[in-house]
C-alpha positions as CSV (number, residue, x, y, z in Angstrom):
1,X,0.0,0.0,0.0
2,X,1.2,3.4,-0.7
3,X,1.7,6.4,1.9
4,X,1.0,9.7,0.1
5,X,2.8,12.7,1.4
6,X,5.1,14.0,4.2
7,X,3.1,14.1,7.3
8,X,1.1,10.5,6.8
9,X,4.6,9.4,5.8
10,X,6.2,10.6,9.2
11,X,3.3,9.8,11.3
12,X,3.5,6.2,10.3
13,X,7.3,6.2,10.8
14,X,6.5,7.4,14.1
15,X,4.1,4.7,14.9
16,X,6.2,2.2,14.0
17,X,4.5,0.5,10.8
18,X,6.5,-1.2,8.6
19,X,8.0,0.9,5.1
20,X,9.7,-1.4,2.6
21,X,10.9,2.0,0.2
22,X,10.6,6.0,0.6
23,X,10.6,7.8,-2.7
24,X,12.0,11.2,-3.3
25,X,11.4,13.5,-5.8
26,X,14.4,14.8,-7.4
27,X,15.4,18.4,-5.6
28,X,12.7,18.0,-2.9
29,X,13.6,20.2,0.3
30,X,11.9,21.2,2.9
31,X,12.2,20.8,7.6
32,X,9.8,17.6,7.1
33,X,12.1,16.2,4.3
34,X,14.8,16.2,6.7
35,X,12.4,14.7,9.8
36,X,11.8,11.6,7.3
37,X,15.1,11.2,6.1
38,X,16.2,10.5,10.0
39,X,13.4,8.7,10.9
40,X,14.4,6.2,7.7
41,X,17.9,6.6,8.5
42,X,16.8,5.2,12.4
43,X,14.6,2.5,11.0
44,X,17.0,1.3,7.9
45,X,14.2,2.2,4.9
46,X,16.2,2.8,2.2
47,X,15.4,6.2,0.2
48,X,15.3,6.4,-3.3
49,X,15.6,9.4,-5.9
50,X,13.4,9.5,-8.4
51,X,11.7,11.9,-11.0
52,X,8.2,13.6,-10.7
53,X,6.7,11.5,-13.3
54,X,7.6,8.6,-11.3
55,X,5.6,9.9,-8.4
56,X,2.9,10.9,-11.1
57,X,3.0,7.3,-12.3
58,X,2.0,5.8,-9.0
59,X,-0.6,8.3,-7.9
60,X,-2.5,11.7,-8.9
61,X,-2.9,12.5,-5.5
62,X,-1.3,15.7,-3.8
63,X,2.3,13.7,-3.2
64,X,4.3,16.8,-2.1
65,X,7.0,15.1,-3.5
66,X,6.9,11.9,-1.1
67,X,5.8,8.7,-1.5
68,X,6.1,5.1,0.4
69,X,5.5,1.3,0.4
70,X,4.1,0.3,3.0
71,X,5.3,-3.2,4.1
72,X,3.4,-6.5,5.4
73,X,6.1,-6.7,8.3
74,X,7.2,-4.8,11.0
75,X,10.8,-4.6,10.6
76,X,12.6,-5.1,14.6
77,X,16.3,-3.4,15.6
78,X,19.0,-6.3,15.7
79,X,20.1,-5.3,19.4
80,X,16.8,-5.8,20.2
81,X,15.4,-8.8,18.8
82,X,18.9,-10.6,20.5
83,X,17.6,-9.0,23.5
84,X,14.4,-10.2,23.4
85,X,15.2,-13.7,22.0
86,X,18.2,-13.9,25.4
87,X,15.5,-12.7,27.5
88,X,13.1,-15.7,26.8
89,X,16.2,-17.9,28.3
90,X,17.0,-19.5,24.3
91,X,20.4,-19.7,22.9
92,X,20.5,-17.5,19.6
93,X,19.9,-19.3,16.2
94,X,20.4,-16.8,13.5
95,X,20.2,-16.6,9.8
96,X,21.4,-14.1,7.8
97,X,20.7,-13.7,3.8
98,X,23.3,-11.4,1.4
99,X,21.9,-11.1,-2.0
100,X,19.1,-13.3,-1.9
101,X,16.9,-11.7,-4.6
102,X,13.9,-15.0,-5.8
103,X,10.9,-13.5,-3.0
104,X,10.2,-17.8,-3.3
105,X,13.7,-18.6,-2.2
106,X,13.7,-15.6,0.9
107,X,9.7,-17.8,1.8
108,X,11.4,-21.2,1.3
109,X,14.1,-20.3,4.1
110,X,12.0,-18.5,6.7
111,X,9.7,-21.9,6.7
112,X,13.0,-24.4,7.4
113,X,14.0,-21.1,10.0
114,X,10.8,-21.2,11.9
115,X,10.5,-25.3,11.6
116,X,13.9,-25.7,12.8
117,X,14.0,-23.2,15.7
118,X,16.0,-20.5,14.5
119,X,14.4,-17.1,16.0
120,X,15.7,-14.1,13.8
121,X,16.6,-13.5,10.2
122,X,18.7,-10.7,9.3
123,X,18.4,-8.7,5.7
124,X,19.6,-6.0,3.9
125,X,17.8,-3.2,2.8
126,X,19.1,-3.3,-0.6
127,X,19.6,-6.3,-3.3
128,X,16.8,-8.3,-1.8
129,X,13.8,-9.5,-2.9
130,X,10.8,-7.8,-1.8
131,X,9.1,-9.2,1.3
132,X,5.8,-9.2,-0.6
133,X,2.8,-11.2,-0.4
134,X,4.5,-13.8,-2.8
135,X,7.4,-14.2,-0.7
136,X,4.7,-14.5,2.3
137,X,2.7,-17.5,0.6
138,X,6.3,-19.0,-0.3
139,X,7.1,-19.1,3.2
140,X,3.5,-20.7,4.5
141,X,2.9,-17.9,6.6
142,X,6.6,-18.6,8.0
143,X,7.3,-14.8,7.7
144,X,4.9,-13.7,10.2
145,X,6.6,-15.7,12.6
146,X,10.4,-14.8,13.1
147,X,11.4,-11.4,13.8
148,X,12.8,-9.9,11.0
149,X,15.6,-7.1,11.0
150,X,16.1,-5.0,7.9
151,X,19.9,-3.4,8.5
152,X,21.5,-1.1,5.9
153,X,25.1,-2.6,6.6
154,X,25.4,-6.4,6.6
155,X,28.8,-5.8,8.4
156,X,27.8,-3.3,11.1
157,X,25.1,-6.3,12.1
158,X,28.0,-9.4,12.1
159,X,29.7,-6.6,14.3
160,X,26.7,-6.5,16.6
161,X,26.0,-10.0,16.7
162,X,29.8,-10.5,17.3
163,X,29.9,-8.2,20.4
164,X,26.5,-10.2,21.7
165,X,29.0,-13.4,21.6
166,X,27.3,-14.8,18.9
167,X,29.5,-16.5,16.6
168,X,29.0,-16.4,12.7
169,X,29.0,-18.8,10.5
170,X,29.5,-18.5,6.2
171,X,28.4,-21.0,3.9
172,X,31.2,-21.7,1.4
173,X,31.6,-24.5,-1.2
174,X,35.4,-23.6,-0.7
175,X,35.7,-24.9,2.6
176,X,37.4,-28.0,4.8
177,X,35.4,-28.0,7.5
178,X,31.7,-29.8,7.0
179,X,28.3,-28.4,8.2
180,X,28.4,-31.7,10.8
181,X,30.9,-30.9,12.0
182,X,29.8,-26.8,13.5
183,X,28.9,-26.7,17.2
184,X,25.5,-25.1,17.1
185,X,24.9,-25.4,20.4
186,X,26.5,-21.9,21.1
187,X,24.6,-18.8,20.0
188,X,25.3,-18.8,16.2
189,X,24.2,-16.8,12.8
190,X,24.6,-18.4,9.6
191,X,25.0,-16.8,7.0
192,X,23.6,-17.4,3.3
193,X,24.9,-15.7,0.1
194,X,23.4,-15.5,-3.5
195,X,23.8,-19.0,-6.0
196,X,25.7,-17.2,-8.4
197,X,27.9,-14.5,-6.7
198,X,27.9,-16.0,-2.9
199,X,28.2,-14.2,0.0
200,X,30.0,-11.1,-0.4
201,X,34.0,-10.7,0.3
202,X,34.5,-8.4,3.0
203,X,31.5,-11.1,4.9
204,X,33.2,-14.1,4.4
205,X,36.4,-12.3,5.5
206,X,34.0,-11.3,9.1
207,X,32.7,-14.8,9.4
208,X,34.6,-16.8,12.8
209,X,34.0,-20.3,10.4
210,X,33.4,-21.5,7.2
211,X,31.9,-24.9,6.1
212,X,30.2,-26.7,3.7
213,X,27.9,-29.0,2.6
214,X,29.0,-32.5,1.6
215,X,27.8,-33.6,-1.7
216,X,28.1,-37.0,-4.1
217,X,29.1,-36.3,-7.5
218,X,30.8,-32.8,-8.6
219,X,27.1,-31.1,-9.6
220,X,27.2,-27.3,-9.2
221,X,25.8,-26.8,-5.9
222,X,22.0,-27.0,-4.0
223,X,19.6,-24.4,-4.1
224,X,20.4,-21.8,-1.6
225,X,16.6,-22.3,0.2
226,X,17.6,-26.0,0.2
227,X,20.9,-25.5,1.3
228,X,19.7,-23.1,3.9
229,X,16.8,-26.0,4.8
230,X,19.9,-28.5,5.2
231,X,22.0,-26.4,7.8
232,X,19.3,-25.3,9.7
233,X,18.0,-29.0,9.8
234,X,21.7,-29.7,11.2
235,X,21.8,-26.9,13.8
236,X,18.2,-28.0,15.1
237,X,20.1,-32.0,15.8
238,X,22.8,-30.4,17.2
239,X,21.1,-28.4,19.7
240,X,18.5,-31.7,20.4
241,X,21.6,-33.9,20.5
242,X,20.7,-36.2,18.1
């Protein structure tokens, strides 16, 4: 759904709804333009410059320049969903997702998260797919049930989780040591790159581990929802000590 204009736009940042994109006409200006640019900055909503037409193109209304999507989630802060999820007395299962962008691969993975115990999934707010209704349906309603935080630096969030003591683990066909083989039982993220490009560099340089998963034959490689549905499958028998 779309928020028109600068006051609904800040009022709704300000009661905490969900905003998957803020759009900016070119040269806007103005005190309130400012207000929203912190509040997104605060809540990790990316901002995008864009010309009039574009505005004009979604709606005739009286825009004032400003336009947003609003989102099916509510988006949480990472300090505080490991807060929360320490405060219930569990031991952090984390999964983080760089460059996911198939909405039916980001539903595929929150349904093994949420069957499989894991509490929190950490995203970017860029080069992601859309946490639409597809991506909702993909995930059997999966998506409504782990707390979801949007961050604008994947990096900034392994630092949080890092000074939490959670430990961070990257997904890497290149690597010795085997997804069995990981001791889940400590508070741990893992962390899921794209089927084509993987995770980024400067992530798999932050990760404390890397480790793959064993397969017969030299195919390419799973599919990363599958992949994803594999480790967290492990982590769950490692924490049930099966």
């Amino acid at each position: 759904s779309l928020i028109i204009g600068r006051q609904p736009l800040i009022e709704a940042m300000q009661s905490g709804r969900g905003i998957d994109k803020i759009l900016f006409q070119r040269n806007v200006s103005g005190e309130s333009i400012g207000e929203i640019r912190k509040l997104a900055e605060k809540a990790g909503i990316p901002i995008q410059q864009v010309p009039q037409e574009k505005l004009f193109s979604l709606t005739r209304a009286n825009h004032q320049g400003v336009l947003a999507f609003g989102s099916l989630f509510t988006y949480i802060d990472l300090q505080q969903a490991i807060d929360h999820v320490v405060s219930q007395g569990l031991v952090p299962l984390f999964i983080l997702l760089d460059g996911i962008t198939d909405v039916r691969n980001i539903g595929a993975i929150a349904r093994s998260a949420v069957c499989c115990g894991a509490q929190v999934m950490v995203i970017p707010d860029k080069g992601i797919a859309a946490l639409n209704e597809e991506a909702l349906k993909s995930s059997a309603g999966a998506l409504e049930k782990i707390q979801i935080c949007r961050v604008n630096s994947l990096l900034k969030a392994v630092d949080t989780l890092h000074l939490n003591g959670i430990k961070v683990y990257a997904s890497s066909m290149q690597a010795d040591q085997k997804v069995y083989e990981l001791n889940f039982e400590e508070p741990c993220c893992i962390m899921m790159g794209s089927e084509d490009k993987g995770l980024q560099p400067y992530l798999r340089k932050a990760a404390d581990m890397h480790f793959t998963i064993p397969m017969s034959g030299d195919f390419d490689s799973f599919n990363v929802s599958v992949a994803a549905g594999i480790i967290l499958y492990e982590a769950m028998k490692g924490r049930a000590g099966m």
